[in-house]
C-alpha positions as CSV (number, residue, x, y, z in Angstrom):
1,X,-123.7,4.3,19.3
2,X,-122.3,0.6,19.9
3,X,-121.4,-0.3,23.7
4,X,-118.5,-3.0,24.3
5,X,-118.2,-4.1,28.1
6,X,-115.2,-7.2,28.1
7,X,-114.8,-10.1,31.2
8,X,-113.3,-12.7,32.0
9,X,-109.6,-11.6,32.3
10,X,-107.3,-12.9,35.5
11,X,-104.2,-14.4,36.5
12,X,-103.3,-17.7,35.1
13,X,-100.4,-19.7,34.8
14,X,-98.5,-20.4,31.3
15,X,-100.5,-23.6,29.3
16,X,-103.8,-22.8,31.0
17,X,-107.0,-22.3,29.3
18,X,-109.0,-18.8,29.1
19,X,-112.3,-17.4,27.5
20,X,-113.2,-14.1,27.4
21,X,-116.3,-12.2,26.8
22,X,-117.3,-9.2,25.2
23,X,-121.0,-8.3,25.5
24,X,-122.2,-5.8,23.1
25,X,-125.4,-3.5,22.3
26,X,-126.2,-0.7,20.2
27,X,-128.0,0.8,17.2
28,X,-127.7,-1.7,14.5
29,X,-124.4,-4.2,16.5
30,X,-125.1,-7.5,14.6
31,X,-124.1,-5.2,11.1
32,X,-120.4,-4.6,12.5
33,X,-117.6,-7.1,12.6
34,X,-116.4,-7.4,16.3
35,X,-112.5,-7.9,16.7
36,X,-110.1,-8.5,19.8
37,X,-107.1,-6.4,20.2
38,X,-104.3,-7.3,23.5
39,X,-101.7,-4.2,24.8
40,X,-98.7,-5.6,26.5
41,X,-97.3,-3.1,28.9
42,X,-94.9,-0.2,26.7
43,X,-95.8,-2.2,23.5
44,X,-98.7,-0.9,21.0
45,X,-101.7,-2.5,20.8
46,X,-102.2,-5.1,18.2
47,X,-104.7,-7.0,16.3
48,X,-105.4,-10.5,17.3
49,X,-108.7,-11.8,15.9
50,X,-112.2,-10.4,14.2
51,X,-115.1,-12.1,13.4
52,X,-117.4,-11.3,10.3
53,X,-121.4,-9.7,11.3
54,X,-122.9,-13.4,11.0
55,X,-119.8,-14.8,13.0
56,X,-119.3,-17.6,10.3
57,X,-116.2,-16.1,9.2
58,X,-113.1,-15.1,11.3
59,X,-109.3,-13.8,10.8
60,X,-106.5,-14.4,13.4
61,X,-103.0,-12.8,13.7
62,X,-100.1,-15.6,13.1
63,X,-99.7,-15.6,17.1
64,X,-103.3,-16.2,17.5
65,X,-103.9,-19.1,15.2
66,X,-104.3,-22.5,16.5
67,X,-104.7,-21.1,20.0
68,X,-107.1,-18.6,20.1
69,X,-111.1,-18.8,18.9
70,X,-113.0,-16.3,18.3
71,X,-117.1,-16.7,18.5
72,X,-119.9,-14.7,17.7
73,X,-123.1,-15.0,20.0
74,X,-125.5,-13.2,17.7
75,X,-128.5,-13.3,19.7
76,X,-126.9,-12.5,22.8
77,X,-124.6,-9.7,21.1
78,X,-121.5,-11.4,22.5
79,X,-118.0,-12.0,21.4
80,X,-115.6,-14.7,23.2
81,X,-112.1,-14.8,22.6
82,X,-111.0,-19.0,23.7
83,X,-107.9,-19.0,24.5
84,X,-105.6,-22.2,24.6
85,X,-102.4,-23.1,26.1
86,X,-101.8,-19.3,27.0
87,X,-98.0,-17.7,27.2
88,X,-96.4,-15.6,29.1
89,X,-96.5,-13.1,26.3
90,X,-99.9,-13.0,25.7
91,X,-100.2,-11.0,29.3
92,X,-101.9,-7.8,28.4
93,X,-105.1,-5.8,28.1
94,X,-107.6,-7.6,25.9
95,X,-109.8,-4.9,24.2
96,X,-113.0,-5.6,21.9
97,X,-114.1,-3.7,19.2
98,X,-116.4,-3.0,16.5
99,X,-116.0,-2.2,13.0
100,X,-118.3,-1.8,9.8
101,X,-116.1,-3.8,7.9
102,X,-114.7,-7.0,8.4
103,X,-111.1,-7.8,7.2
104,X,-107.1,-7.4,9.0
105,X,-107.3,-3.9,8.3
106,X,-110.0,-2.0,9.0
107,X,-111.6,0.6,10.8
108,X,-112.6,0.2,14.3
109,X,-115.2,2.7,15.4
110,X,-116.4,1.7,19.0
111,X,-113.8,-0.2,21.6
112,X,-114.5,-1.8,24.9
113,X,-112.6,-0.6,28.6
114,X,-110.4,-3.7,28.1
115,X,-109.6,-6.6,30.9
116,X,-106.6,-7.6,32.2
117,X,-105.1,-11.1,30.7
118,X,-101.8,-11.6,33.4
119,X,-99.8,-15.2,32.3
120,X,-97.5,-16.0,34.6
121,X,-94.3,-18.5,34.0
């Protein structure tokens, strides 16, 4: 059983700076990739980064890259999302999660409550 608890969401204004956090624990954590997934309100949720078990390697959707980092804390089990120069559109719920495989499509097994990422104009 993996446990995902995320922070660090609030209200900013469009251009600011944001990191999130995702601290995680469980049976065997540093062997699963850990990926951040955002829900805007009545869209689906989608993908928007994932970092490999070591943390040395890392993918980004096209939205995300050149913005967003995503780092791996592997003795402290976290996960931090930097994000740059936010937009509007990146309001949502920011969720972490976990995955046995690392890639853009995989199988996510264990997810976090989410926090709430609000950009306004």
């Amino acid at each position: 059983q993996v446990h995902l608890v995320e922070s660090g969401g609030g209200l900013v204004h469009a251009g600011a700076s944001l990191t999130l956090s995702c601290a995680a624990s469980g049976y065997e954590i540093n062997s699963y990739a850990l990926g951040w997934f955002r829900q805007a309100p009545g869209r689906e949720r989608e993908f928007v980064a994932i970092t490999s078990f070591s943390g040395a390697r890392s993918l980004y959707a096209d939205s995300a890259k050149g913005r967003f980092t995503i780092s791996r804390d592997n003795g402290k089990s976290t996960v931090y999302l930097q994000m740059l120069s936010v937009k509007p559109e990146d309001t949502g719920v920011y969720y972490c999660a976990a995955s046995r495989n690392y890639g853009l499509s995989v199988q996510y097994d264990y997810w976090g409550q989410g926090t709430q990422v609000t950009v306004s104009s």
